[in-house]
N, C-alpha and C positions, 0 to 999 in steps of 0.2 A: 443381517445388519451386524458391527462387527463398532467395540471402542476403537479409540489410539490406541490400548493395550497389544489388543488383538491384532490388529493391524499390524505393530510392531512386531509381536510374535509370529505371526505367518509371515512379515519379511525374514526372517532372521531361520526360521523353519526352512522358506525357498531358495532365500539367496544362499546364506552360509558363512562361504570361506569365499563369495564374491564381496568384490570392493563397491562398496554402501556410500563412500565418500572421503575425497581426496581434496583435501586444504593447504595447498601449498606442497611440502614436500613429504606430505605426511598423507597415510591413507590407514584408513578403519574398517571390513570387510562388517556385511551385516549381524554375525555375533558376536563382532568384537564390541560394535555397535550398543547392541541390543544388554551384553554383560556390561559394560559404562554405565545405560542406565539403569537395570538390577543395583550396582554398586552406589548410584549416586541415590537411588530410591533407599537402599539400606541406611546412607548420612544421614538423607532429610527424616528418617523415620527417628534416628537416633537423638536427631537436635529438637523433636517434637511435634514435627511438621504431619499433619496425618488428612483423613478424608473433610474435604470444603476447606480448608488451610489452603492461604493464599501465600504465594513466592513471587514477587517480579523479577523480571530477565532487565537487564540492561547491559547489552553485549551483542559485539559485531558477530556476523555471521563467523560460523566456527562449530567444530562437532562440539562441541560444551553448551553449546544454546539448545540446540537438540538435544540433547542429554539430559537436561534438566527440564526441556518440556517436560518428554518423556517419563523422566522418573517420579513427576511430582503429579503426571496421569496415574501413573502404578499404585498411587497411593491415593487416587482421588482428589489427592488434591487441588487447586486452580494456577495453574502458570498465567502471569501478566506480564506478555512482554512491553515494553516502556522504548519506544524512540529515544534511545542514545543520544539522539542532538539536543535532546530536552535537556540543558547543565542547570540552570538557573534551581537551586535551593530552593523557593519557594513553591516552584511550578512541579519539582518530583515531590515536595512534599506532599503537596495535593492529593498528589494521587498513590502513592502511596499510605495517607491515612485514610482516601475515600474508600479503596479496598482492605483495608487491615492488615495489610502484607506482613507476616513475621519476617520474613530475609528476602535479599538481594542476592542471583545469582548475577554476575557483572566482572569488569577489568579496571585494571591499575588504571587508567586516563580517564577513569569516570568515576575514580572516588573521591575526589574535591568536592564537587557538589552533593556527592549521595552522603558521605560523610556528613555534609551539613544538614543535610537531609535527614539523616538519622537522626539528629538532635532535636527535633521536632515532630518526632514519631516516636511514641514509647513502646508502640508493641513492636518496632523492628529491632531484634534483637541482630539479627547479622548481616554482615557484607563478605558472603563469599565469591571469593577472587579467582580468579584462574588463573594468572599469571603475577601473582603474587611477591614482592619485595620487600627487603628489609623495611624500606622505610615507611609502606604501606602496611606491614604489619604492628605497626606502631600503635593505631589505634584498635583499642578493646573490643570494637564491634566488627572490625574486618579481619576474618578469616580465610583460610587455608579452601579452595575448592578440592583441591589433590587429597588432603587430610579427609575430606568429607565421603571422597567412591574411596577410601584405602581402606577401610573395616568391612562386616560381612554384609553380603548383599538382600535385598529383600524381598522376601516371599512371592514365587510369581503367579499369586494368585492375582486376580482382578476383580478389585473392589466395585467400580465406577460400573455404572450402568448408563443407555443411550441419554437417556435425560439427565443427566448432570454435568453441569457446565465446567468444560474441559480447562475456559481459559476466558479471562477478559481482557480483551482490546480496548484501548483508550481511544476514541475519536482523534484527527490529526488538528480540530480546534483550527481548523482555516472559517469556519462561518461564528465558532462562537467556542464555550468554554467547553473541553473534553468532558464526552461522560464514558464509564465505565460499559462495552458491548459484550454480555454475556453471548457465547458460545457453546454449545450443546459438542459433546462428541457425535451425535446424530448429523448436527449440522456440519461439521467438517466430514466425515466421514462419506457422509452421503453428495456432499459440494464435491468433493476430489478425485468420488465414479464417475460422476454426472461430467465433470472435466474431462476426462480420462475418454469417455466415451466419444466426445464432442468433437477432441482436436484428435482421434484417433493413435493413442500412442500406442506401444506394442514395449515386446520387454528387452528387445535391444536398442531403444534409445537408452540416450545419456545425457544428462540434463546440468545448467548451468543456473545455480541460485547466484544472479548477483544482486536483487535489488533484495534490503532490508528484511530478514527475517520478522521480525517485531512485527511487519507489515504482514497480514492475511493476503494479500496477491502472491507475495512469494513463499510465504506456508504451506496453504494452499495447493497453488499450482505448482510449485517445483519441490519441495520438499515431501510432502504427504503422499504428493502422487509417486515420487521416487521410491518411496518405502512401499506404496499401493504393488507397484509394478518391476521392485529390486532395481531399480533402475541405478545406475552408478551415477552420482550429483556431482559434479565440481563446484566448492564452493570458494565465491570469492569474499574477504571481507570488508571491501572497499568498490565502489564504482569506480574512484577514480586514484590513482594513475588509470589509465583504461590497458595499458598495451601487458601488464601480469596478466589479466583474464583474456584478452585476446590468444595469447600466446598459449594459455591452457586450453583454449579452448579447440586451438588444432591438435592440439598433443594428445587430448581426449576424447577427439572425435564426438562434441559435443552437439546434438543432432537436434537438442528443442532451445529454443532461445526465448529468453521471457523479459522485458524492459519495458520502462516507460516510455511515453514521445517525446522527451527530452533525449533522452537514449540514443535512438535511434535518429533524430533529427543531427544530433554530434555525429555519429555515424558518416551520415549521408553528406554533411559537410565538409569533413575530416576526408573519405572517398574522391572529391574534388583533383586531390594529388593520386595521377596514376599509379606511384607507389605503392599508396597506402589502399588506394583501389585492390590491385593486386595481392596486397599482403589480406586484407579482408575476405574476398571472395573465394582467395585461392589456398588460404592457409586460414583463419578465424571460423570463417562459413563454412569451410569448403564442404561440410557433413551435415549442415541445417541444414531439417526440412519442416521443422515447424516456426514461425518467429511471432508471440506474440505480444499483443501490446494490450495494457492495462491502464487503470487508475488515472487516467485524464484523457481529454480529448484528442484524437490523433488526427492532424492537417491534413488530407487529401496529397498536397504537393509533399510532406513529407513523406509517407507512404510511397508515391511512385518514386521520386528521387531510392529511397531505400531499395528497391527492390531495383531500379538499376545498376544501381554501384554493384551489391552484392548477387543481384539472383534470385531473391528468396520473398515471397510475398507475405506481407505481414498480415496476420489475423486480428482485428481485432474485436474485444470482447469488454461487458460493463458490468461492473456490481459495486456492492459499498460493503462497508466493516459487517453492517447488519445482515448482510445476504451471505459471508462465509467465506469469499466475498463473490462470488461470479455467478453471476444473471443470463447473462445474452453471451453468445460465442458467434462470430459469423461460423459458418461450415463451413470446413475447408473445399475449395471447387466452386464454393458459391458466395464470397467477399464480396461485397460490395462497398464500396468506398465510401466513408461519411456514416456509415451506418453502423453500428457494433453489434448487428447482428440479430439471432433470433434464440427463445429461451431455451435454456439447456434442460434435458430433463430434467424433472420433479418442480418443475416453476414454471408459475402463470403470470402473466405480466396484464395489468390492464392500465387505460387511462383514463384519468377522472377531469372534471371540472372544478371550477369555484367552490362554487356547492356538493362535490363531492359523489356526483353521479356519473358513471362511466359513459364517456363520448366513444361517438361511432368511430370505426378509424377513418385517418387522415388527420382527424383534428389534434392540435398540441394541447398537452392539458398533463398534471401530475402522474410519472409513476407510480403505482404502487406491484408490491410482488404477495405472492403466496408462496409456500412450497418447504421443504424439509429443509433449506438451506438459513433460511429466518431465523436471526436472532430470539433468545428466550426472550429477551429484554435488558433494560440500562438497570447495571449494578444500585441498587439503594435509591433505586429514582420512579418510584410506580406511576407518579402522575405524568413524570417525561415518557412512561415507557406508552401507559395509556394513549397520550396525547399522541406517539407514534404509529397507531392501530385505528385503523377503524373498526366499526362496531360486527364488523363481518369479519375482524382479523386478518388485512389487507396491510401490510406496509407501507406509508406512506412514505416516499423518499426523499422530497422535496427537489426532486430531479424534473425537468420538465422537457417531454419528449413528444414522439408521435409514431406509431405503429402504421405502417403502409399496409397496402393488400394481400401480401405474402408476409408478412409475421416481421418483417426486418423493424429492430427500434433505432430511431436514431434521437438523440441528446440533443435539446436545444439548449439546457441550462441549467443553471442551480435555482431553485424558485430561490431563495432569499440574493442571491445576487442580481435576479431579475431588476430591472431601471423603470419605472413609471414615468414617461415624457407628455404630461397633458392626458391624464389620463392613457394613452398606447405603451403597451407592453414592448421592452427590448431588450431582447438577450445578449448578453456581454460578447457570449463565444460569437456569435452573430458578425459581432462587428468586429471582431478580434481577428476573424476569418479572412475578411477583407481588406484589413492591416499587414496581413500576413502577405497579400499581392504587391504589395510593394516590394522593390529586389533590392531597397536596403535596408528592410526591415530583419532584425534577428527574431525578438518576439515582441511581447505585447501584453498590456491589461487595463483592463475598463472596468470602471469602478460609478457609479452614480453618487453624486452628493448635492445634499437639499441647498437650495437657492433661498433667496430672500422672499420669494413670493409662498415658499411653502411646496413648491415644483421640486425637482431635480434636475439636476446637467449631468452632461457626463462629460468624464476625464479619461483621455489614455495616457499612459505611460508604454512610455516605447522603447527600446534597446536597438540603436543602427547593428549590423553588422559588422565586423573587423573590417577596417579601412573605411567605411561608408562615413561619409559626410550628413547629418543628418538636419535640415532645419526647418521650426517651428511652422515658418508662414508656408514652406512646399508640403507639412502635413497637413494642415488644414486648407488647403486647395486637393489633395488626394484624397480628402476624407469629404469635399463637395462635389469630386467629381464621380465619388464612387457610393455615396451612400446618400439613402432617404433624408431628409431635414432635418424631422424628429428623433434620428440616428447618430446625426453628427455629434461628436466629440466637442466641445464647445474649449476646451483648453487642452491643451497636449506639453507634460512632461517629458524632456529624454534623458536620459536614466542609463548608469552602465549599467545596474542589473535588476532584477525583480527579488523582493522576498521570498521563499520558497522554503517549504519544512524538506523533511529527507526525500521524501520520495518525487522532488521537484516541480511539486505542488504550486503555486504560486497562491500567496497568501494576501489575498486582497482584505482581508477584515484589517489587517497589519498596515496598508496602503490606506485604509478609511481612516483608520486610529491616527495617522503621520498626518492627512491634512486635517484632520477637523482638530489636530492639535496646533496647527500652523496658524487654524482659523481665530483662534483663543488668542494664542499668542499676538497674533498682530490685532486681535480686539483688544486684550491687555493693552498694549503699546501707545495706543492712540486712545 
């Protein structure tokens, strides 16, 4: 078993004078890599940052967010990367006083609010910058990142040991308020073999980080394992314009592809025009052989549409912030549609009931996980962390699934987004699924909210497609002709778009909050 450190050092030991990572027109071989973080471990050690010292990342993808993971493992200390789309003052302040963060490693377009954010945190003394400006050096708290790897480098010994937590994750806060996910180097480390294994890489792949570093799916699975396996990463710092990383992505014979099903559903739509068919399959893809898909549910009609346009079957696979994050992988050869698969080494999945006793399979009931990939626990939160565990040290996820004859899990839900109709359980993705058969729907989300009788209805919100005509009274004749009674949608919103955090999440707690605020208001009113 081996830290980040290690890890880092046996890249840079194999690779070398190979290229570790190419950002635009700029590329880093894995010692040039590896002496960056040396250099930026020497700053952080200088400005006082040492072992359990906490730093948050708030920055797009970029060798500089790696770099300071990196250097602040070297030193034991805990990187916290922070979703970039979080602007809002109050909400970085959070959590940056939840964790203690002495400094901010981050860029010029996100120091409006970290700035304000600093002023509500005494123990952060700095905001270092990478990309640094006059007028951004203005204030006293935002410094130089350049100035910080410019003095000498630090000692490569390795402090950290398997059990100390390499890094906290903030929850993405779609069901309720972020808590701090402590992270083991044990649990990354050991999550990134178990991957490695599953989807079969070898060490001439070439891999593309485009979604969110901050995010553990693309830490994880393309970044770690890139360093696991010298593998040369193209990184992009943006998903969208989409056609920059497309275009890298032939030029660099980019061979594992890793997005979400938002991702891939633009894809397969965009595909539509034999052009851009062409241009994908024959110049983007033309070198995929792996393409997976993460972090939310993937449509069955997405999936096949994709892998017509392009070629390439999608794998997909399930875990959460708490698991490192990956659970279940389908095998390659052996995908099955609808299901995300079966558990990757060092994890055991079972399903419980109500009461908390494992059901036989077939039946749908709570996942829970075991295995090296497991969260230590929620940063400063023992009774949330407690409350997470059962009394055998089982995970509870609040994910609600069902395990078939041969091992495949498939997702039916998030137990808190679960709908009670008359007492019958109904799962959102359920009927979202169904929503999705109509050919002018784009996407979709179902949300339950409480009725006068002390029941629940439930609402969709819908998105037509570009050019689709979309209206109310032909959704609710497609939603009686297609689904159970106790299923039905009872009001339907349409909507240009859905709420959604970075990783195009669809934020339905966000979608409760807007109407039970409409519901006030028009009680107010009257």
């Amino acid at each position: 078993m081996s830290t980040l450190n290690t890890l880092l050092d046996r890249a840079a030991r194999e690779g070398g004078a190979k290229t570790a990572q190419v950002h635009g027109d700029r590329a880093l071989t894995f010692a040039e890599l590896r002496a960056l973080v040396l250099a930026a471990a020497g700053g952080f050690s200088r400005a006082g940052i040492g072992k359990g010292d906490r730093v948050a990342i708030v920055h797009r993808n970029a060798p500089e967010f790696v770099a300071a993971y990196f250097a602040l493992a070297r030193l034991g200390a805990i990187a916290v990367p922070i979703n970039f789309m979080v602007q809002k003052p109050d909400e970085l302040a959070y959590m940056l006083k939840d964790c203690g963060a002495k400094g901010v490693v981050t860029q010029t377009e996100f120091l409006k609010g970290l700035t304000a954010a600093a002023a509500l945190c005494p123990a952060l003394a700095s905001l270092w910058t990478t990309d640094l400006d006059a007028a951004a050096a203005r204030a006293p708290v935002v410094k130089d990142f350049a100035e910080l790897t410019s003095g000498a480098p630090a000692p490569e010994a390795d402090p950290a040991v398997e059990s100390d937590t390499a890094a906290i994750l903030y929850t993405s806060g779609t069901t309720g308020f972020p808590k701090g996910v402590m992270l083991t180097h044990r649990n990354l480390v050991t999550n990134c073999d178990a991957s490695i294994k599953r989807i079969t890489l070898t060490r001439r792949d070439v891999t593309l980080c485009l979604l969110p570093m901050f995010h553990s799916f693309a830490w994880t699975a393309i970044v770690l394992t890139s360093l696991r396996l010298t593998l040369t990463c193209v990184i992009s710092s943006a998903i969208a314009p989409a056609k920059p990383w497309l275009k890298a992505m032939g030029r660099h014979g980019v061979t594992l592809f890793a997005a979400v099903p938002q991702v891939y559903a633009a894809l397969a739509r965009e595909a539509r025009n034999w052009k851009t068919r062409l241009f994908l399959r024959w110049w983007a893809f033309r070198r995929v052989r792996v393409s997976v898909s993460g972090a939310a549910p993937l449509a069955p009609a997405v999936a096949e549409a994709f892998a017509a346009a392009v070629g390439v079957e999608i794998i997909e696979g399930w875990g959460l912030t708490e698991t490192s994050p990956v659970a279940t992988v389908n095998p390659p050869g052996g995908v099955r549609l609808g299901s995300v698969g079966t558990p990757i080494d060092g994890v055991r999945l079972r399903i419980v009931g109500e009461d908390g006793r494992e059901l036989p399979g077939g039946e749908e009931g709570e996942i829970c996980v075991k295995g090296d990939n497991v969260m230590k626990g929620y940063w400063g939160l023992p009774d949330a962390t407690k409350e997470t565990f059962d009394e055998d040290g089982w995970l509870k996820t609040g994910d609600i699934g069902v395990i078939d004859a041969d091992g495949y899990l498939s997702i039916r839900d998030r137990k808190k987004d679960m709908i009670i109709i008359k007492g019958l359980k109904v799962f959102p993705a359920q009927v979202e699924a169904v929503i999705a058969e109509n050919p002018s729907v784009e996407e979709s989300a179902i949300i339950g909210l409480p009725d006068a009788s002390g029941d629940e209805i439930i609402k969709a919100f819908v998105v037509p497609k570009k050019g689709c005509l979309l209206e109310k009274s032909a959704l609710l004749k497609f939603f009686k002709e297609r689904l159970d009674p106790y299923k039905r949608p009872r009001d339907v919103e349409i909507v240009d778009a859905l709420p959604k955090n970075a990783l195009q999440k669809v934020l339905k707690r966000e979608l409760r909050r807007r109407e039970l605020a409409k519901r006030e208001g028009s009680t107010g009113k009257s």
